[in-house]
N, CA and C atoms of all chains as a GROMACS GRO file, in nm:
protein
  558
    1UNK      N    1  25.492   2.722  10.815
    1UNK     CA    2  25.510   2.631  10.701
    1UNK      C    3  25.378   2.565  10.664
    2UNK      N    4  25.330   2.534  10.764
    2UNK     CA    5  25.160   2.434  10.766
    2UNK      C    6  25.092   2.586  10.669
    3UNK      N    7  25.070   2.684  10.683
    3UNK     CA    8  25.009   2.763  10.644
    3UNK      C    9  25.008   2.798  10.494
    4UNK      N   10  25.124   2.768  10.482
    4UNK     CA   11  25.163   2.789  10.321
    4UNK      C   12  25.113   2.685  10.212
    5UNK      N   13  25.082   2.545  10.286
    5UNK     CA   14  25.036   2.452  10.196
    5UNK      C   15  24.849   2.471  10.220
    6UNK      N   16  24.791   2.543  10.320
    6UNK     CA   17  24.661   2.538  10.360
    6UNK      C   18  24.599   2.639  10.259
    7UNK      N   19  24.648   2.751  10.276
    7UNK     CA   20  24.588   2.848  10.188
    7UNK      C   21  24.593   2.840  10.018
    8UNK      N   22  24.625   2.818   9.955
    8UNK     CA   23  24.639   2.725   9.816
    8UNK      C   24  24.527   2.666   9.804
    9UNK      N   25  24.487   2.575   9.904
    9UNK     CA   26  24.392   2.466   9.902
    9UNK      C   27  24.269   2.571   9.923
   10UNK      N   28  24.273   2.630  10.060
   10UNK     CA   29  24.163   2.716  10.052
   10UNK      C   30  24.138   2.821   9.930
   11UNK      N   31  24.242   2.866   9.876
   11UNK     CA   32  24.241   2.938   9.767
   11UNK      C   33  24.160   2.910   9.631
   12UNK      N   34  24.203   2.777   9.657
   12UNK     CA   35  24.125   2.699   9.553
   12UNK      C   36  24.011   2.650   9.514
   13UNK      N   37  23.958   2.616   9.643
   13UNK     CA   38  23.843   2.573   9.684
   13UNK      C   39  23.701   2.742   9.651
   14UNK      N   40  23.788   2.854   9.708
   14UNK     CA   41  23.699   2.975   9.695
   14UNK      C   42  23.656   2.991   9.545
   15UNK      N   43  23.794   2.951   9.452
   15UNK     CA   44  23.808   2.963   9.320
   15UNK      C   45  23.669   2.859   9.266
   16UNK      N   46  23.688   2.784   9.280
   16UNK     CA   47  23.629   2.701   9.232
   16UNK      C   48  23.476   2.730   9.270
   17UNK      N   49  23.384   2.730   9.413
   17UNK     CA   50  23.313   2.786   9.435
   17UNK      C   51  23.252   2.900   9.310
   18UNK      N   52  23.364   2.997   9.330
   18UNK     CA   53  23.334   3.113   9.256
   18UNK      C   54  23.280   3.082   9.111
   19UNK      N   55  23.380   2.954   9.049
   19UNK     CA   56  23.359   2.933   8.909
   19UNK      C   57  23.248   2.897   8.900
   20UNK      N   58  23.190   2.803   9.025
   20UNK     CA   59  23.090   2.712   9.008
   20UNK      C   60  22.924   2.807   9.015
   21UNK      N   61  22.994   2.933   9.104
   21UNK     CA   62  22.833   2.999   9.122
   21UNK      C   63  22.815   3.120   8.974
   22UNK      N   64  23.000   3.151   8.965
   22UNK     CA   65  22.970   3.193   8.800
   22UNK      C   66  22.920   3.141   8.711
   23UNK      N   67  22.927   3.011   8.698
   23UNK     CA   68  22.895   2.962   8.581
   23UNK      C   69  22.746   2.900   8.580
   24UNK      N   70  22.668   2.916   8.699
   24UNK     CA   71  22.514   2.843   8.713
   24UNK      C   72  22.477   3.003   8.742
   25UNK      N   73  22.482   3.131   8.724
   25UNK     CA   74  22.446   3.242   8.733
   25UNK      C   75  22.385   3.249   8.640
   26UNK      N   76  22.459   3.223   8.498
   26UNK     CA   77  22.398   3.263   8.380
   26UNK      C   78  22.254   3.186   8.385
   27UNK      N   79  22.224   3.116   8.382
   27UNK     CA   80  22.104   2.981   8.374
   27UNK      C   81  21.992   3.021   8.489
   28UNK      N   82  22.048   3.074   8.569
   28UNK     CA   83  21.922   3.143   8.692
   28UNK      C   84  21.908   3.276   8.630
   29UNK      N   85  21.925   3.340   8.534
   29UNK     CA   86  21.885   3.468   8.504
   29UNK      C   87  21.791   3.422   8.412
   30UNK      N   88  21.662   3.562   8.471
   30UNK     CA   89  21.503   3.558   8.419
   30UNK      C   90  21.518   3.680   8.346
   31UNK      N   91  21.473   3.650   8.231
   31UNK     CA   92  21.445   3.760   8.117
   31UNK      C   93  21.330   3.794   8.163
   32UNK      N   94  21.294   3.924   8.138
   32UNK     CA   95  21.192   3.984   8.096
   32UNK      C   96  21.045   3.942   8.022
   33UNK      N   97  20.979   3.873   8.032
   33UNK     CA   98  20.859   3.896   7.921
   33UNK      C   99  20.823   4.000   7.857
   34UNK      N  100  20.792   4.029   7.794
   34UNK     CA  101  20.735   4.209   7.781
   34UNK      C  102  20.621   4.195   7.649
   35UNK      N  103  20.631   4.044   7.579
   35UNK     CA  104  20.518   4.061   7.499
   35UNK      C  105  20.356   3.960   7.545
   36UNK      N  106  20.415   3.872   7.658
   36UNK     CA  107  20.273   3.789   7.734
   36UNK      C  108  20.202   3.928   7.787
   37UNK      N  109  20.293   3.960   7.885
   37UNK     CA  110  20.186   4.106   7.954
   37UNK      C  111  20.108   4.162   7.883
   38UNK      N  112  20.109   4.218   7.749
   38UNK     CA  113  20.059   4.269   7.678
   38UNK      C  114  19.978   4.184   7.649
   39UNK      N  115  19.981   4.117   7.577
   39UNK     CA  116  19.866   4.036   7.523
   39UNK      C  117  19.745   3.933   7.658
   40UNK      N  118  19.814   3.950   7.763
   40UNK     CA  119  19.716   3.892   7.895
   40UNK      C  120  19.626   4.017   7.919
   41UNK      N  121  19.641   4.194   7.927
   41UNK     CA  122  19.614   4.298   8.004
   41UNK      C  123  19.510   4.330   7.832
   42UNK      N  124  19.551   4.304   7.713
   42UNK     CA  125  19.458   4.297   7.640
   42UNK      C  126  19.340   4.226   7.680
   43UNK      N  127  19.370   4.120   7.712
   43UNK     CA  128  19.249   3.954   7.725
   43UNK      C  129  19.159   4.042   7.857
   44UNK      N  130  19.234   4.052   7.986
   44UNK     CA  131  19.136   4.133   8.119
   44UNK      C  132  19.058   4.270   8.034
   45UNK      N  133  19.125   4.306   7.997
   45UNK     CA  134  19.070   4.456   7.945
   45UNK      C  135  18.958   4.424   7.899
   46UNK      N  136  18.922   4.334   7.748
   46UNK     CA  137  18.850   4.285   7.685
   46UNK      C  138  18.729   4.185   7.729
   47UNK      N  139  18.774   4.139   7.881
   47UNK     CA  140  18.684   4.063   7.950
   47UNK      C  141  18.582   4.163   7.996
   48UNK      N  142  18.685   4.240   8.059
   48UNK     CA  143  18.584   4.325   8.153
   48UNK      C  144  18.461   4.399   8.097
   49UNK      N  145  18.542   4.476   7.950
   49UNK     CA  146  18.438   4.563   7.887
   49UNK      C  147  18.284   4.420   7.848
   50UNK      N  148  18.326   4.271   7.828
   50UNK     CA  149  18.243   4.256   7.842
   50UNK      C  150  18.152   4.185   7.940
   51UNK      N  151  18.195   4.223   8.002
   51UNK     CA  152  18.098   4.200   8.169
   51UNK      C  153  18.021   4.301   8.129
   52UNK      N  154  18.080   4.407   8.120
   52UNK     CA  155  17.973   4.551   8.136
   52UNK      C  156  17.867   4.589   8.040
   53UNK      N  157  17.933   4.510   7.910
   53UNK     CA  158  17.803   4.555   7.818
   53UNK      C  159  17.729   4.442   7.822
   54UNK      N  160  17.778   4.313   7.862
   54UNK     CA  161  17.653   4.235   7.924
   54UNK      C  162  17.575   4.276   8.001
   55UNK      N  163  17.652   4.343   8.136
   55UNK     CA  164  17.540   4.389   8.240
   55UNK      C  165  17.464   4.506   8.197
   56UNK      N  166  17.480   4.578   8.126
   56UNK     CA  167  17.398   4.678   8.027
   56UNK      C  168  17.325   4.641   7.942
   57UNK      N  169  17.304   4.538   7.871
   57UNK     CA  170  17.232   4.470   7.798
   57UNK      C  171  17.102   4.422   7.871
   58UNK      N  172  17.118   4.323   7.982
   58UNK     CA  173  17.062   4.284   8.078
   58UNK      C  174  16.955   4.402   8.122
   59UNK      N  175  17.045   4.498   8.166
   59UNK     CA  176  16.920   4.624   8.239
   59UNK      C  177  16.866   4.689   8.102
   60UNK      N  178  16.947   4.691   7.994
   60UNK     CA  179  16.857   4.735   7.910
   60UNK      C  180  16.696   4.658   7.894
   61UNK      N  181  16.772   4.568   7.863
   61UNK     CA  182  16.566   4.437   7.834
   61UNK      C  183  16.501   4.433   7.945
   62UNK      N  184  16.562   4.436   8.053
   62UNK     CA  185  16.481   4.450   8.192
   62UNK      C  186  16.375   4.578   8.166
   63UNK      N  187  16.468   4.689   8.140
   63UNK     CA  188  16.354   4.792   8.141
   63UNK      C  189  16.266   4.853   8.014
   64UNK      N  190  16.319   4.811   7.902
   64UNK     CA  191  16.254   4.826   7.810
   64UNK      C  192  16.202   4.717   7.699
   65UNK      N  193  16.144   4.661   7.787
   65UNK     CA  194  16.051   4.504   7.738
   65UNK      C  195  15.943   4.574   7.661
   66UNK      N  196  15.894   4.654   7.583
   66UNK     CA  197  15.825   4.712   7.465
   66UNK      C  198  15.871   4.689   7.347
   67UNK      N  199  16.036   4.702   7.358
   67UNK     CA  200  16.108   4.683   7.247
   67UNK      C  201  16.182   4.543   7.194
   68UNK      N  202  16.187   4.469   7.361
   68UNK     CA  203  16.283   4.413   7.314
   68UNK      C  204  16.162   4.234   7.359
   69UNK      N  205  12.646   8.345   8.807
   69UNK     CA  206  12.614   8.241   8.728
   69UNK      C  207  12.706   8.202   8.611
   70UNK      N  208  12.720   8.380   8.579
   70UNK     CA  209  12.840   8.382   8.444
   70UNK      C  210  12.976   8.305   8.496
   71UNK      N  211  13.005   8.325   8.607
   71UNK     CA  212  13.130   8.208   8.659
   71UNK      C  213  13.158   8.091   8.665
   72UNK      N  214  13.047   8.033   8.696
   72UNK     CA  215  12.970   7.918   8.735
   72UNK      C  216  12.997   7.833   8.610
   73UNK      N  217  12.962   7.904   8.460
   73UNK     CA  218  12.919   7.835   8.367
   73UNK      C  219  13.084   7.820   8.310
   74UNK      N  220  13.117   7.906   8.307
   74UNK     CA  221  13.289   7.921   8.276
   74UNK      C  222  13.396   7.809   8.349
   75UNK      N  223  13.357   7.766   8.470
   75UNK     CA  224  13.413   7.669   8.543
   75UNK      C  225  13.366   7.544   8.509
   76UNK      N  226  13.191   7.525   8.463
   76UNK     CA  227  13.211   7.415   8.430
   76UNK      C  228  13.281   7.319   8.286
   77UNK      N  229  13.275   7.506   8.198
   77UNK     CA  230  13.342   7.471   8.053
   77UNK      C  231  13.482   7.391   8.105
   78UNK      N  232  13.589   7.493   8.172
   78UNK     CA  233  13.680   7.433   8.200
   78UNK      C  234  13.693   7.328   8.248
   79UNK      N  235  13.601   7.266   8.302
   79UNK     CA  236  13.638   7.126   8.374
   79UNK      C  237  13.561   7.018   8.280
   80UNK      N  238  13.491   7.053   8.206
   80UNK     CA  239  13.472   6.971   8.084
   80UNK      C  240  13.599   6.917   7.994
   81UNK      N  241  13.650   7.077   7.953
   81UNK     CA  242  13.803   7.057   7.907
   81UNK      C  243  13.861   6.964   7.949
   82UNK      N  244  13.890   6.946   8.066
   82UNK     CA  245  14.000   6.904   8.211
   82UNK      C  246  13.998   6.771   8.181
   83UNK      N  247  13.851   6.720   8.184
   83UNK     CA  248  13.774   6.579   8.160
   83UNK      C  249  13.838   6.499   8.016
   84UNK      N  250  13.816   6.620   7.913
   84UNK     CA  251  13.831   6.556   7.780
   84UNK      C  252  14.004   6.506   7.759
   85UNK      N  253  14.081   6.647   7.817
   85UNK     CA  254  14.217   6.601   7.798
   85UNK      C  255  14.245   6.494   7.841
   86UNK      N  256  14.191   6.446   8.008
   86UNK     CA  257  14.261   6.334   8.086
   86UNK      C  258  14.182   6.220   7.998
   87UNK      N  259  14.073   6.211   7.885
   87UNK     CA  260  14.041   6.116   7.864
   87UNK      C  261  14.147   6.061   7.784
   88UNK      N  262  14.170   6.190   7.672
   88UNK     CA  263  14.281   6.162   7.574
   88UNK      C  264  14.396   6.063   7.653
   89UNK      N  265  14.446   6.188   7.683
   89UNK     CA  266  14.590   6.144   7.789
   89UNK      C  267  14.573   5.982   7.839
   90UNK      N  268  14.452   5.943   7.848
   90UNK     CA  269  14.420   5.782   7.928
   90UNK      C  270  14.431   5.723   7.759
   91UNK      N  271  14.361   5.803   7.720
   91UNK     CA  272  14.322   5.663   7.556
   91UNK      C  273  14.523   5.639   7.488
   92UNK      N  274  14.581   5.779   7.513
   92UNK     CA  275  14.693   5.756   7.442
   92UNK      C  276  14.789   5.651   7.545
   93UNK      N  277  14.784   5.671   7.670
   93UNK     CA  278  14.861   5.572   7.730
   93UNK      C  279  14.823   5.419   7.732
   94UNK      N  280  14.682   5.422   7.739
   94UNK     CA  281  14.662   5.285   7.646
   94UNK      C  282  14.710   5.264   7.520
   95UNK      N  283  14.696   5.301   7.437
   95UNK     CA  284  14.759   5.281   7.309
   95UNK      C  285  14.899   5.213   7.341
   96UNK      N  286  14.973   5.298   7.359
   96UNK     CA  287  15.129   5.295   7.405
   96UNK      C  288  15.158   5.166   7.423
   97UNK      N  289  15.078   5.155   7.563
   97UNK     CA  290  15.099   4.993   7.697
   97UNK      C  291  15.076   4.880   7.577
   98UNK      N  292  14.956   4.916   7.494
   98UNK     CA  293  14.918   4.785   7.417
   98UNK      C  294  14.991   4.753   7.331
   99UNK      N  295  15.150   4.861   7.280
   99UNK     CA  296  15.242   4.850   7.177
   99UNK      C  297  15.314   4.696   7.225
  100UNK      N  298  15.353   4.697   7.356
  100UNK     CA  299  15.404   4.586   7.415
  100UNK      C  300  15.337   4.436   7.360
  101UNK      N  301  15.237   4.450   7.378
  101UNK     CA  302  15.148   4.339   7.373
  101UNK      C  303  15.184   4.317   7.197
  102UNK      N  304  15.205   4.370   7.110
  102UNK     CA  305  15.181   4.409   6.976
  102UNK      C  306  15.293   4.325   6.850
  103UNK      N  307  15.449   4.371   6.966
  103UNK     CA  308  15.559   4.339   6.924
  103UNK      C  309  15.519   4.145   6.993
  104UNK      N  310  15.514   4.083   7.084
  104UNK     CA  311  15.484   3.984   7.122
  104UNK      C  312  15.422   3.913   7.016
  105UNK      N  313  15.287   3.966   7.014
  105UNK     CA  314  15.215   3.940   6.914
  105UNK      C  315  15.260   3.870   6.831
  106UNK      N  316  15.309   3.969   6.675
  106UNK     CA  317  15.361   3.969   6.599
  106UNK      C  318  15.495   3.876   6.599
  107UNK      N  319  15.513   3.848   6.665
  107UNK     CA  320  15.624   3.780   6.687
  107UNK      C  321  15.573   3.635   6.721
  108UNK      N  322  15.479   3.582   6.789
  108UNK     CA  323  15.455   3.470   6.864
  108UNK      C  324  15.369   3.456   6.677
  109UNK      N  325  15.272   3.546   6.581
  109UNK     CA  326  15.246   3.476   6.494
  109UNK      C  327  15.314   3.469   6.379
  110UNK      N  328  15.440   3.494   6.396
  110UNK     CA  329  15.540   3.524   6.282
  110UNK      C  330  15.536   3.603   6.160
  111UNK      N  331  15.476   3.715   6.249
  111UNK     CA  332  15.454   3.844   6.122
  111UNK      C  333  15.605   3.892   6.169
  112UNK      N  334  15.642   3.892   6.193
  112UNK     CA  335  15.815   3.924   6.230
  112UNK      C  336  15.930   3.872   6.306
  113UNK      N  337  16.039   3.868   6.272
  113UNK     CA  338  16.119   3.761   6.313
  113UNK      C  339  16.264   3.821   6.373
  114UNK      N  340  16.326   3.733   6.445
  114UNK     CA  341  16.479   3.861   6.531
  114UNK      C  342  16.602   3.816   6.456
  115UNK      N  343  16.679   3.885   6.366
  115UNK     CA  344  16.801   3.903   6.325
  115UNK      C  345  16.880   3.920   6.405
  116UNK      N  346  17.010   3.856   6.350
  116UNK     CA  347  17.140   3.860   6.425
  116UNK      C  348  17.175   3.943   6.450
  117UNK      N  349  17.188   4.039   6.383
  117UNK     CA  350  17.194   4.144   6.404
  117UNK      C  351  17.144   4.262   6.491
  118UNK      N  352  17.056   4.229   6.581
  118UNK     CA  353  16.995   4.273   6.704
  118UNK      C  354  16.862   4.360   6.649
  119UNK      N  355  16.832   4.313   6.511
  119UNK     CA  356  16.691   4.390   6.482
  119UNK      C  357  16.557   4.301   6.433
  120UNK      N  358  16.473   4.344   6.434
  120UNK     CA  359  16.377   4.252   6.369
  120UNK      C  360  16.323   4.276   6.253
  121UNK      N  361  16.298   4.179   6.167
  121UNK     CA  362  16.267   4.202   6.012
  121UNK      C  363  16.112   4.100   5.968
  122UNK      N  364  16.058   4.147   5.897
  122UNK     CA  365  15.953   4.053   5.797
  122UNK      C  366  15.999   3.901   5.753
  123UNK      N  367  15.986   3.834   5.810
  123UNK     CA  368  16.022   3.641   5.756
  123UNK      C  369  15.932   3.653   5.619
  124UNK      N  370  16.006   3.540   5.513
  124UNK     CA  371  15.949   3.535   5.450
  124UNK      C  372  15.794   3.490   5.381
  125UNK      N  373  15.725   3.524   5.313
  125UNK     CA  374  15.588   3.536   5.284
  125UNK      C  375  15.481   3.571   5.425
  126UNK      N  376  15.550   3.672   5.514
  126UNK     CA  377  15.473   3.683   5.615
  126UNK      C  378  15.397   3.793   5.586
  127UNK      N  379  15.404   3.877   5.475
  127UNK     CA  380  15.293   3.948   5.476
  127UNK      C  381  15.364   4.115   5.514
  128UNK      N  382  15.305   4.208   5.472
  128UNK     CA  383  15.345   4.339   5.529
  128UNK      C  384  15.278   4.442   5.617
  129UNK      N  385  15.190   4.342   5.694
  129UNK     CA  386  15.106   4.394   5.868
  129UNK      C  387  15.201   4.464   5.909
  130UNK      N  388  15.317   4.439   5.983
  130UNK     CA  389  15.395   4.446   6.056
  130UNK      C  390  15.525   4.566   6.047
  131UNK      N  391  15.515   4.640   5.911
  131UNK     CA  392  15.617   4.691   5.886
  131UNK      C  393  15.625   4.821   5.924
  132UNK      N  394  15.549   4.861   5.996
  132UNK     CA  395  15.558   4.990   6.042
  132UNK      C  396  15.657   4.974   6.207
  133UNK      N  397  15.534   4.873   6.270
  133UNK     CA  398  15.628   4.810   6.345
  133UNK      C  399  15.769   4.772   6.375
  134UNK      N  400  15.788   4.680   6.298
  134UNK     CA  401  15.966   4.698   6.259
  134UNK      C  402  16.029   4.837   6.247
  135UNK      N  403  15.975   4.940   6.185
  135UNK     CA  404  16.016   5.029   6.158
  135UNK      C  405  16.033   5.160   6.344
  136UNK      N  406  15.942   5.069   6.367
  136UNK     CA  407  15.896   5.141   6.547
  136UNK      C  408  16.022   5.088   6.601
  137UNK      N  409  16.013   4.976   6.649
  137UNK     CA  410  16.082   4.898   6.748
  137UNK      C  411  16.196   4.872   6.687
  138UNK      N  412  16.277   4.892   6.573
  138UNK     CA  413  16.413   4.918   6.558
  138UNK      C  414  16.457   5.040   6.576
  139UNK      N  415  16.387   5.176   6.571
  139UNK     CA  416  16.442   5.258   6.561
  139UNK      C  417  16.488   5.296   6.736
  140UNK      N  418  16.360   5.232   6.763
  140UNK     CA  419  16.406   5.237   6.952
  140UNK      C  420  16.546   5.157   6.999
  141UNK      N  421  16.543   5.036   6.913
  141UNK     CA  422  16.647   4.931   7.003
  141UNK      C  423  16.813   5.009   6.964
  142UNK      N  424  16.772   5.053   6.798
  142UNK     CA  425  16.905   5.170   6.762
  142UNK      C  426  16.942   5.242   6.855
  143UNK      N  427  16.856   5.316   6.951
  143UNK     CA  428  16.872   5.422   7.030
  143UNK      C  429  16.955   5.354   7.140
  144UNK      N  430  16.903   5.240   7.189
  144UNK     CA  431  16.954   5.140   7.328
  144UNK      C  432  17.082   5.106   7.265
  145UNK      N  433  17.108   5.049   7.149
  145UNK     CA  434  17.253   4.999   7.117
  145UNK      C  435  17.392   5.141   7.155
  146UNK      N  436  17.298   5.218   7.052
  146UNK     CA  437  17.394   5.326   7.078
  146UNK      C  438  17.426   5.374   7.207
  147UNK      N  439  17.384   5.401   7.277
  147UNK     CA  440  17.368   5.416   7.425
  147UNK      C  441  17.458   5.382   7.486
  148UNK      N  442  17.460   5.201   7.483
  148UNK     CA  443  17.533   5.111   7.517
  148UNK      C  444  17.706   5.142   7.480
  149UNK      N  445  17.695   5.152   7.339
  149UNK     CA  446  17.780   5.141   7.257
  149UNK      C  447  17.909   5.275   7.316
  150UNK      N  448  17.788   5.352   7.326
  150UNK     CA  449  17.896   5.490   7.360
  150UNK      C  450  17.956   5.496   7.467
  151UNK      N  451  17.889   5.426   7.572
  151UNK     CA  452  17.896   5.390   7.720
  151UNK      C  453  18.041   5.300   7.719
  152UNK      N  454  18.023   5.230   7.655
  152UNK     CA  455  18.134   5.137   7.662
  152UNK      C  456  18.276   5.146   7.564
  153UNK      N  457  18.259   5.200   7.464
  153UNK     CA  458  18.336   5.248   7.349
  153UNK      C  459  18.353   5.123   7.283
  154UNK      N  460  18.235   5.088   7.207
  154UNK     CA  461  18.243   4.919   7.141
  154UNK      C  462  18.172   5.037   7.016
  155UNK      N  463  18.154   4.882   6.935
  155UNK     CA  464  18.080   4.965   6.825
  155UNK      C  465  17.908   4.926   6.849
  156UNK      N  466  17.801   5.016   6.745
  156UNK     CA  467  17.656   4.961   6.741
  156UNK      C  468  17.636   4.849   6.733
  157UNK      N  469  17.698   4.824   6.608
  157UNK     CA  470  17.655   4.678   6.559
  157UNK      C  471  17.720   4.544   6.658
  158UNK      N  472  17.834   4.569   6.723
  158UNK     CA  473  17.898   4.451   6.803
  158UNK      C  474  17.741   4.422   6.909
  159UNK      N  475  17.704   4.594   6.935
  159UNK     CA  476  17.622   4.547   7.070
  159UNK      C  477  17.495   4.476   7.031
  160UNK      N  478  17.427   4.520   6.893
  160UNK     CA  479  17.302   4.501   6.859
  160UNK      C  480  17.343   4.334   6.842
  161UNK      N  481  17.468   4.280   6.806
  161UNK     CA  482  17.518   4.117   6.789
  161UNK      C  483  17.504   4.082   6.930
  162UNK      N  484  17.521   4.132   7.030
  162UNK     CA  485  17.526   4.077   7.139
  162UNK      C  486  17.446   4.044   7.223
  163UNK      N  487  17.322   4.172   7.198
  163UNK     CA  488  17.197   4.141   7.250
  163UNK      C  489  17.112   4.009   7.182
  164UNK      N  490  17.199   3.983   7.061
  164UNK     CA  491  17.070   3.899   6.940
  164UNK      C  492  17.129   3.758   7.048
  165UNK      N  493  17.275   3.735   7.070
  165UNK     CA  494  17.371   3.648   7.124
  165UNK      C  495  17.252   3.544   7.254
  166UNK      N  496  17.268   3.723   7.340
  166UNK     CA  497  17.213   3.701   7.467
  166UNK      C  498  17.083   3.648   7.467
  167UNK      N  499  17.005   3.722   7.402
  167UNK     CA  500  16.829   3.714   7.395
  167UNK      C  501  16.771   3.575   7.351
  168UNK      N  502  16.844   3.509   7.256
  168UNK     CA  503  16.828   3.388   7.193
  168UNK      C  504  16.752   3.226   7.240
  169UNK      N  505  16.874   3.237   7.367
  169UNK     CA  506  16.788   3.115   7.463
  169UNK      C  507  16.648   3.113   7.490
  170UNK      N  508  16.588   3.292   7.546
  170UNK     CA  509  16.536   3.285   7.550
  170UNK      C  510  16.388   3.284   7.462
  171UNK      N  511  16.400   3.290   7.313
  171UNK     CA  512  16.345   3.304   7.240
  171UNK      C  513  16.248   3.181   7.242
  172UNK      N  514  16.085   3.169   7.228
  172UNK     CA  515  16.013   3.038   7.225
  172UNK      C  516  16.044   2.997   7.111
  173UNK      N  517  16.024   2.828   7.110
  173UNK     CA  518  16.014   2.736   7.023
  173UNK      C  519  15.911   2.832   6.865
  174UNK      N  520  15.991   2.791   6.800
  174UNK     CA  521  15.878   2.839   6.659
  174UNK      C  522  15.919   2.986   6.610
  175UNK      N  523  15.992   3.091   6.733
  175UNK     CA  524  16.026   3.221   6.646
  175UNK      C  525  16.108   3.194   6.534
  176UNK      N  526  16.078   3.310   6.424
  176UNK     CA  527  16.174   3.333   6.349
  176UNK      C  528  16.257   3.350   6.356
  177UNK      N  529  16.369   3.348   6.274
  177UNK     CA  530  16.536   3.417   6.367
  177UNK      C  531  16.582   3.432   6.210
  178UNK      N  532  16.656   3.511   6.175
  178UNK     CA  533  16.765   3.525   6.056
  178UNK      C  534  16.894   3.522   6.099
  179UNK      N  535  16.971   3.430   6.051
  179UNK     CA  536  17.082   3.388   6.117
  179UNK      C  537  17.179   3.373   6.037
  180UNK      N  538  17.291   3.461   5.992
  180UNK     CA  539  17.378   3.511   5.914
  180UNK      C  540  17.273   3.467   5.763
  181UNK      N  541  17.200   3.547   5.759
  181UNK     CA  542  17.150   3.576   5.641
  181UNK      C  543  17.052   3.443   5.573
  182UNK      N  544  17.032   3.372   5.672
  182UNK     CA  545  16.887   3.272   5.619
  182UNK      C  546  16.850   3.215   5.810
  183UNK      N  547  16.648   3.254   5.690
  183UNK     CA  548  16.543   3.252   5.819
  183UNK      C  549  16.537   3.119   5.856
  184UNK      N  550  16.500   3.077   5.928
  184UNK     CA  551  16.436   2.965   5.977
  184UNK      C  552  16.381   2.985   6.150
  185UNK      N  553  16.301   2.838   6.151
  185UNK     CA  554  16.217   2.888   6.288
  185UNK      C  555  16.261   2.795   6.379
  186UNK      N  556  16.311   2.901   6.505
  186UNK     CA  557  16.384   2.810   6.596
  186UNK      C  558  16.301   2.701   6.667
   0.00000   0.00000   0.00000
């Protein structure tokens, strides 16, 4: 008899749980970015090339100080 | 004797070329000194553009010059340019960018299209 009024309660309690982790699920879900990446891997890309034609620039006048 | 005289023709030769060969590499070395020059007395001045041009009322000493030492720095841009897949002109902007600081008090500079002396 004790058992019949316990489980209800526990029943309920799971329910509720459940509702409670259903319903804060939605709000912890992370979208995707997909247009920052792009535009950050542009910015590195664009850095780098100019590191390099700086550092090419550099050895250029280094070695040809006639011209420059 | 007939050998004798034949060896020394040739080494007369030998003499005259290496003189050349010395007078032209002087020439050359003194091009350096030339562009400086010209530049420290403002017979020519550095564009933004990564080339150097005639400032105004400076006279037309210098224009062969310009005509020297751009066609070389063309060669270095491109170089660059291809190396990196940029364009000429970004690089010849970049060198004018870079080089600038160091430019002395008093050069010319053309700077989006009017001279003045830094």
């Amino acid at each position: 008899m004790k058992r019949v009024t316990v489980f209800p309660l526990r029943a309920t309690m799971l329910l509720l749980a459940g509702l409670m982790i259903g319903g804060c699920s939605p709000t912890v879900k992370v979208q995707a970015p997909d247009k920052p990446i792009t535009i950050n891997m542009n910015i590195k890309i664009d850095h780098e090339i100019r590191v390099k034609v700086d550092r090419d620039i550099d050895n250029a006048l280094n070695k040809r100080t006639d011209i420059f | 004797m007939q050998m004798n005289k034949a060896y020394r023709k040739a080494a007369l030769a030998k003499t005259v070329v290496l003189f050349i060969t010395l007078l032209f590499a002087f020439t050359s070395s003194a091009f350096a000194l030339d562009l400086e020059t010209a530049l420290t007395k403002g017979l020519v001045g550095e564009v933004d553009d990564g080339y150097i041009a005639i400032p105004p009322k400076a006279g037309n000493e210098a224009a062969e010059l310009v005509d020297e030492v751009n066609g070389k720095r063309l060669d270095v841009y491109k170089e660059i340019a291809e190396k990196n897949g940029i364009s000429v002109e970004a690089t010849g902007q970049r060198t004018f960018q870079k080089r600038y600081p160091d430019f002395p008090a008093g050069t010319w500079v053309k700077i989006q299209g009017t001279w003045s002396q830094k």
